[in-house]
DRENKE-327905 format. One record per residue (C-alpha): x, y, z; residue in one letter; residue number from 1. Coordinates in pm, 1 decimal. Example, Ala and Ser with C-alpha at 12.3 -4.5 7.8 and 13.67 -1.06 7.14 Angstrom:
BEGIN
- px  py  pz  residuo  num
- 1230.0  -450.0  780.0  A  1
- 1367.0  -106.0  714.0  S  2
//
This chain:
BEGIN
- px  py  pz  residuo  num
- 0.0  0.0  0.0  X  1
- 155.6  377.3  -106.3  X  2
- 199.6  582.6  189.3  X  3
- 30.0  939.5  186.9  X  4
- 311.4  1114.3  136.1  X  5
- 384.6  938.3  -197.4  X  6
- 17.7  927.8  -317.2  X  7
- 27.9  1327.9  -258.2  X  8
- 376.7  1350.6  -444.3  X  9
- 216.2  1160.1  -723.1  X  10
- -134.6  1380.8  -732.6  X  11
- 111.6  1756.4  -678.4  X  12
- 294.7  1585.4  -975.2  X  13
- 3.3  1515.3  -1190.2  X  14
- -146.4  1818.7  -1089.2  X  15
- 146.7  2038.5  -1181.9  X  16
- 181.2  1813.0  -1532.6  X  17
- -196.9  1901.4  -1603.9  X  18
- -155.7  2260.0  -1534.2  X  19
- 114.3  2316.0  -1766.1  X  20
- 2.3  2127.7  -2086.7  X  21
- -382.2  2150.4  -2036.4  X  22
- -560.5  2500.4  -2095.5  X  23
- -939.0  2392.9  -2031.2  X  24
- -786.8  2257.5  -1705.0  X  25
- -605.8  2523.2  -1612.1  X  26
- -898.8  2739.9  -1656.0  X  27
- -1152.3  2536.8  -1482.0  X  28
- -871.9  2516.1  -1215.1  X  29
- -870.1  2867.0  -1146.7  X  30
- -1217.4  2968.8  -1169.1  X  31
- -1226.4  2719.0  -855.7  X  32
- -931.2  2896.8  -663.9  X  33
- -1174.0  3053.1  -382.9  X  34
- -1375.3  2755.4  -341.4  X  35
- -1028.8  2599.9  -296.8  X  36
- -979.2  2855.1  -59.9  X  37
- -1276.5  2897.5  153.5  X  38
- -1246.6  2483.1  161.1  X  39
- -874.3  2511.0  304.7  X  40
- -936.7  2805.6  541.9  X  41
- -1227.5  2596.5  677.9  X  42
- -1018.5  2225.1  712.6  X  43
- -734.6  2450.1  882.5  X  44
- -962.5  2588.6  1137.7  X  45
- -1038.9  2274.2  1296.4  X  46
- -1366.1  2323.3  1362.2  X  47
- -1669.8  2078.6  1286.8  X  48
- -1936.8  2236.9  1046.9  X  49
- -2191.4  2291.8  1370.4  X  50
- -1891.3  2483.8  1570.8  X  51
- -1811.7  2668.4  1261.6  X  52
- -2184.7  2735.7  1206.2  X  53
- -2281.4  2848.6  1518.8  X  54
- -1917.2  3077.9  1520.4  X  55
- -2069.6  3226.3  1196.2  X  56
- -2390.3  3273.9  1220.5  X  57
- -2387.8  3106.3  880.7  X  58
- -2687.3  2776.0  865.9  X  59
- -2484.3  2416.4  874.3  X  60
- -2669.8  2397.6  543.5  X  61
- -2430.6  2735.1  384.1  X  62
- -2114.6  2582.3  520.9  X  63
- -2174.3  2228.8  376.4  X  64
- -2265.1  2464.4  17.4  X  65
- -1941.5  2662.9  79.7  X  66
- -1700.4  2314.0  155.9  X  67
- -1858.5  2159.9  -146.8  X  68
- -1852.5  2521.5  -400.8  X  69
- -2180.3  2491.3  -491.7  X  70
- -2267.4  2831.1  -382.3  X  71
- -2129.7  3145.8  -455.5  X  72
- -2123.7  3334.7  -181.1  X  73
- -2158.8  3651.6  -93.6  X  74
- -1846.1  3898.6  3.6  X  75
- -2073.6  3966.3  322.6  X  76
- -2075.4  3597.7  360.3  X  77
- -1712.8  3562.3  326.5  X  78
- -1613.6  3846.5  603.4  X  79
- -1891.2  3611.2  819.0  X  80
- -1668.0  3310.2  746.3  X  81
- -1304.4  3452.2  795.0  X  82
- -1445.1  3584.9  1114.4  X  83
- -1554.0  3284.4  1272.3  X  84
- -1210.8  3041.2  1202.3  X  85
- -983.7  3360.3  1331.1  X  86
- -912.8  3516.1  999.8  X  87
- -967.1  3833.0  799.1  X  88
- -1107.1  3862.1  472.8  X  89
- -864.7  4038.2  218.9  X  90
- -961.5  4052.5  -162.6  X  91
- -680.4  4194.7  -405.3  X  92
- -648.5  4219.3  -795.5  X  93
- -342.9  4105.7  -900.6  X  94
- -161.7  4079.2  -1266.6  X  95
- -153.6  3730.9  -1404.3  X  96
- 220.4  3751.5  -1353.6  X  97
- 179.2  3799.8  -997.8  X  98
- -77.7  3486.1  -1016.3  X  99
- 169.5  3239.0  -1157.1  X  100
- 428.6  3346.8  -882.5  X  101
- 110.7  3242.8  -638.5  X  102
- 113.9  2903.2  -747.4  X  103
- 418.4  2840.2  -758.8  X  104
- 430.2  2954.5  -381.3  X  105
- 126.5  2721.6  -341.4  X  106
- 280.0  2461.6  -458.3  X  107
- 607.3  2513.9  -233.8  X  108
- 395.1  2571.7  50.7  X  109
- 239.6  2206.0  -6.3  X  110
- 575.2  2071.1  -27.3  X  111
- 609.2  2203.8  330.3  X  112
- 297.1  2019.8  440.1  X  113
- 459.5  1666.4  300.1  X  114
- 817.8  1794.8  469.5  X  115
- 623.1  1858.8  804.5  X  116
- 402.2  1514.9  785.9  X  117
- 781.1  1323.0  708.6  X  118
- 900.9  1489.7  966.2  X  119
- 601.2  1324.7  1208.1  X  120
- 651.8  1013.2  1039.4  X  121
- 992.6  1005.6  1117.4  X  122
- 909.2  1070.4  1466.8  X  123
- 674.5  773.4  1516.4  X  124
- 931.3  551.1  1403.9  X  125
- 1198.0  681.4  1634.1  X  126
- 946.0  628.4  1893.5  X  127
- 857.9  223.5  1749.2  X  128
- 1256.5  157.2  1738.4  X  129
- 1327.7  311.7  2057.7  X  130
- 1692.5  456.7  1936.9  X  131
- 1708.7  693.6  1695.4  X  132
- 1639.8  1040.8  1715.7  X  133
- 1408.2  1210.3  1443.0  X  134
- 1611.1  1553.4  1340.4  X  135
- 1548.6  1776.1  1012.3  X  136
- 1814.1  1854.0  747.0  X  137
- 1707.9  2192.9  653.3  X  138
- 1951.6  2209.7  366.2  X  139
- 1827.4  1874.4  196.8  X  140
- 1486.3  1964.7  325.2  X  141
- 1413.8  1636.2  442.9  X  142
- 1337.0  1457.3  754.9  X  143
- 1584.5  1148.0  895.8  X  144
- 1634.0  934.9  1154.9  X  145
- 1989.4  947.3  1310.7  X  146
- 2139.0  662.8  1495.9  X  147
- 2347.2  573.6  1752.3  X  148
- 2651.7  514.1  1520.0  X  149
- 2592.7  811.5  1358.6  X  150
- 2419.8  674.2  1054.7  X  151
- 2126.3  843.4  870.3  X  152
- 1786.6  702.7  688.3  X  153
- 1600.5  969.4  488.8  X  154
- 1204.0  923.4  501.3  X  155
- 1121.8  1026.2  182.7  X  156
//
């Protein structure tokens, strides 16, 4: 069975592969960029859809619309949302230049998330062998587990 980590290497490479050579993707891709948003804002907030509901003001039935995009909500709406998970609202026009450097910092920032869950993986198998000691090699940007001897295993 592929661990998550590879499964979400393989779908951030697919997903970069389709971007590049396929315009009606790419289109249909960024028309849903603030459903994307609005869905990540929500997931990283923690809260279930009743405490986000009730922390909004928004009906359980709105948030379920907003997680899935099938509404299109309101700017009102969105200032309701970013208010009850902690956050601010901010809407800016940008060039399309300024758009591809976005993505590109998207998709770094994802790499992060797959460095950080390595870097818990790592961890939990330091903990099941008992020895080594999970450490971060900020220059190869990968997490290991270093041994008594000295010896290192990247987790990929």
């Amino acid at each position: 069975m592929m661990d998550i980590c590879k499964k979400e290497k393989l779908f951030q490479t697919y997903l970069q592969e389709q971007l590049e050579d396929d315009d009606e993707f790419r289109e249909a891709w960024e028309k849903l960029q603030p459903f994307r948003a609005v869905a990540q804002a929500m997931i990283d907030s923690g809260l279930t859809e009743e405490e986000l509901a009730n922390g909004t003001g928004l009906a359980p039935a709105t948030i379920r619309k907003l997680e899935n995009g099938t509404i299109n909500p309101s700017v009102r709406t969105l200032q309701k949302l970013a208010a009850g998970i902690g956050r601010t609202l901010r809407i800016t026009f940008i060039t399309k230049e300024e758009a591809e450097v976005n993505t590109i910092t998207e998709i770094e920032a994802e790499e992060d998330k797959l460095i950080k869950r390595a870097v818990l993986e790592a961890i939990a198998k330091a903990k099941a062998c008992g020895k080594p000691v999970a450490r971060y090699d900020t220059e190869k940007k990968k997490a290991f587990l270093e041994y008594e001897d000295g010896n290192r295993e990247y987790i990929n």
